[in-house]
N, C-alpha and C positions, 0 to 999 in steps of 0.2 A: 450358615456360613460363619465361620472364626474370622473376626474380625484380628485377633491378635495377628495373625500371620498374610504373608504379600497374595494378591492374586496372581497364582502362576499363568494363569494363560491370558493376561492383558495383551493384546497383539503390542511387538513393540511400536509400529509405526504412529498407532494412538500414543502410547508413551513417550515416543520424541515431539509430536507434536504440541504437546501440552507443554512438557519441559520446553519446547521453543516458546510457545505463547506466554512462559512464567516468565523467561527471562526477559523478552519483548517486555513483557508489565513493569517488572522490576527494572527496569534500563529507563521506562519510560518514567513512572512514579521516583525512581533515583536520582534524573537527570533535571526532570522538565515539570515536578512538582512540589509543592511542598500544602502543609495543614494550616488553615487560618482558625482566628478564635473559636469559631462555632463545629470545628472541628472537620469541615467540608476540604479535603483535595485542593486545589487551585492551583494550576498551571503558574510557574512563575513567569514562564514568556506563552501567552497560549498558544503562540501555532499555528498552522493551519491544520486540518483536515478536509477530509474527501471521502460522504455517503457515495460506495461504491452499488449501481443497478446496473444489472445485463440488458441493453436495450432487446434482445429475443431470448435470452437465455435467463437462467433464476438463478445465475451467479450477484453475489450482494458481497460486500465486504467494506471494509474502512481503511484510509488512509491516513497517516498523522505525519506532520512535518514539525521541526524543531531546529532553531540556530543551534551548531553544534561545534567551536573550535576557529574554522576557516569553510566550513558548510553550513548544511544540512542532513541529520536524521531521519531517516525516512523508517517509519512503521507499518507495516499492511498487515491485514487479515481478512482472508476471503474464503464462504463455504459455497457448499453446493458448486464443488469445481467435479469437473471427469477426471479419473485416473490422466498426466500426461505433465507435459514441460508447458511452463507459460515465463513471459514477461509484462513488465509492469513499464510503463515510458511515460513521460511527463509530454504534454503536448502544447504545441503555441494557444492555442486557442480554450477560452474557457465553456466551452458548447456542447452538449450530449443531447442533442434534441432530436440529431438525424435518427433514422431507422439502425445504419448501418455504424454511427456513429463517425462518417466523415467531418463530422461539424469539427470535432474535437480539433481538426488542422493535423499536420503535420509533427514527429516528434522535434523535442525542442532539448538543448545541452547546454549550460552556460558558458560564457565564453571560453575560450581557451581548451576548450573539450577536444582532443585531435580525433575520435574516433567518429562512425557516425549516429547519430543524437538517439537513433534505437538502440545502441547497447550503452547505454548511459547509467542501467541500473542491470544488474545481471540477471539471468534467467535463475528461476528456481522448478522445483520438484512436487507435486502435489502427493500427500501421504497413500499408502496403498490403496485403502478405502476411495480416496479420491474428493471423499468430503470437505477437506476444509487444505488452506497451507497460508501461514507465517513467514515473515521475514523480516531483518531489520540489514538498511544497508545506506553507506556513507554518499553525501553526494561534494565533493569539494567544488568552490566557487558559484552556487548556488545561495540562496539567503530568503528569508521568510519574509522581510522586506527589502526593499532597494532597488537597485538595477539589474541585479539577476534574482530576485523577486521571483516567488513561484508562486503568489496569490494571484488569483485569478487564473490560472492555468488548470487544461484540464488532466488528467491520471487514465489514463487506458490501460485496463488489460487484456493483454493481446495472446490467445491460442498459440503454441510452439514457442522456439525460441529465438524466433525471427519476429522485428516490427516489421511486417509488411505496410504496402502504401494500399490506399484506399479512395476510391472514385465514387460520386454521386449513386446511388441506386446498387450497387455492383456489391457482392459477396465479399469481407473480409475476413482477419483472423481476428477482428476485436471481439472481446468479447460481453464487460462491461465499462462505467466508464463514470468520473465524479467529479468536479472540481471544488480544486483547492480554496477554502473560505478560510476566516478566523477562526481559531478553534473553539469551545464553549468548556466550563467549569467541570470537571472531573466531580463526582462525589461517589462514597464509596458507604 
């Protein structure tokens, strides 16, 4: 194969996905990092994130939060998704221990949020393949510490474009699920 020339038959949906995941990096390495002497990344403010696991499902993915303005930045990336529409909700509780993933509580919106606390971050699209999907999105009055403090809270991702509510034992739309910690040093 000639490397001089493009691959014509890269499906596009892999090519938007990558180009989301570049800028996702570049937004996050241009915002929320910088190089110290020995040459390692370092988050100037680190963050939180959130090791996303499917409590039944092999959906995995990472969460990254950042003070950004009068918010929060929010970064996700998650594979092993099916073809379909999902949402992403920040929840009161920081607990993924149940089966069904009720621990996690109820969704949570910082104050002032007039809408209800599950559409507090928008639904997105998983790519044709179904493999993997990206996203970065604003969250205003939100903060990485303080009193609307999103450490220690847990990150659901919930099947469709609806949070549904969730009971003890009983079938949901979550699907997996991590909470928000300190984040840990970038090296590249």
């Amino acid at each position: 194969m000639r490397r001089d020339r493009p691959v014509v038959g890269a499906p596009l949906a892999r090519v938007r996905s990558l180009a989301t995941l570049m800028a996702a990096a570049a937004l996050c390495a241009g915002c929320a990092a910088g190089r110290n002497a020995d040459g390692e990344v370092k988050a100037r403010e680190p963050g939180l994130e959130a090791n996303m696991r499917g409590s039944s499902s092999a959906v995995v993915g990472t969460v990254r939060v950042f003070d950004a303005r009068d918010g929060v930045s929010i970064q996700a990336f998650f594979s092993n998704l099916m073809p379909g529409t999902y949402r992403v909700a920040l929840h009161e509780r920081g607990n993924c221990t149940s089966p069904n993933l009720f621990s996690a509580g109820s969704p949570w919106a910082p104050p002032g949020f007039t809408k209800p606390p599950g559409e507090l971050l928008p639904p997105f699209v998983t790519n044709s393949e179904g493999t993997e999907a990206s996203f970065v999105a604003f969250v205003a009055g939100a903060r990485v510490d303080g009193p609307a403090s999103l450490l220690g809270r847990s990150v659901v991702l919930h099947w469709g474009s609806t949070v549904g509510e969730a009971f003890p034992g009983q079938p949901n739309n979550r699907m997996a699920c991590g909470v928000l910690e300190r984040g840990t040093t970038l090296r590249l």
